[in-house]
Phi, psi and omega in degrees: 000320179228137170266145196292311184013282152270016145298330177299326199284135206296326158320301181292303187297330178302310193294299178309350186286304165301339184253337187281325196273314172275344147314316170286356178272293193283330141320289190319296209314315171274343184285290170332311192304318186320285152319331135315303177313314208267301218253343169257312208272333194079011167312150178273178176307311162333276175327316216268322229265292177312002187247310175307356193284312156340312184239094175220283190318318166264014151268010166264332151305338175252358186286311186287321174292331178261340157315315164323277183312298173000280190286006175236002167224351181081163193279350191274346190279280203322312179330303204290309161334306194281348197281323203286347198277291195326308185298322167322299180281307164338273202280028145267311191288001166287322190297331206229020214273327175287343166293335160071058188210117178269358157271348170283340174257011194299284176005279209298313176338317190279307163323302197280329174309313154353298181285344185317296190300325169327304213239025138265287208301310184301321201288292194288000190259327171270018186263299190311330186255008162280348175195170218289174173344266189322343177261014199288318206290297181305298192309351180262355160258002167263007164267348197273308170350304182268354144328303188284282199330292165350276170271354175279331170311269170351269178335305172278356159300305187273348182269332168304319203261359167269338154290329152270014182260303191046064180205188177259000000 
């Protein structure tokens, strides 16, 4: 059904690596983030599932534009863009997680939303263009694995290291 094959080839593997790395990322942040809101700031569910929108909101704002580049730069700039920005907004938004205040952290929430799309767009534009045309359909089901894969790794690490801590 799938060939290993094209696993091997370093374009694919590099892009599921990226697509896998932004996932692990991008879960946490909201199943946690979520969980921050509702059990430190005291937001209700509603408030917190509305307070994350701040870093939602710009991957609909940012989808056409890293489309762009994406095709006008090829998949490695914008990657490499979203990875050093993603990292910016983490540890800023890490950085403020002890002020115990969601407006202070609306920023960096934004900076990081920013990056979402960093880690669809390229990764999957250069998964379509490691093979030809009649091969678009398999190579697009062979990212979604290490997607899952991805964030579900994340969840139990990181739902390990919030339980044992039982702190944000």
């Amino acid at each position: 059904m799938i060939q290993v094959g094209l696993l091997r080839r370093p374009t694919i593997a590099g892009a599921n690596l990226v697509l896998a790395g932004g996932q692990a990322t991008k879960i946490p942040v909201i199943v946690f983030g979520a969980l921050y809101l509702q059990d430190v700031i005291g937001l209700s569910p509603l408030e917190a599932g509305l307070a994350l929108l701040p870093a939602m909101v710009p991957v609909v704002l940012t989808s056409v534009w890293v489309g762009r580049l994406t095709d006008r730069h090829g998949s490695r700039l914008p990657t490499l863009i979203g990875d050093a920005v993603m990292a910016l907004g983490l540890l800023s938004a890490a950085s403020l997680v002890s002020r115990e205040s969601y407006l202070a952290s609306v920023p960096a929430c934004v900076v990081w939303g920013c990056t979402l799309t960093f880690f669809i767009t390229p990764p999957q534009t250069a998964l379509l263009n490691a093979v030809p045309q009649q091969e678009r359909g398999e190579i697009s089901g062979v990212a979604t694995p290490p997607r899952t894969l991805g964030g579900t790794l994340a969840i139990a690490v990181l739902g390990a290291v919030f339980i044992a801590t039982a702190r944000f």
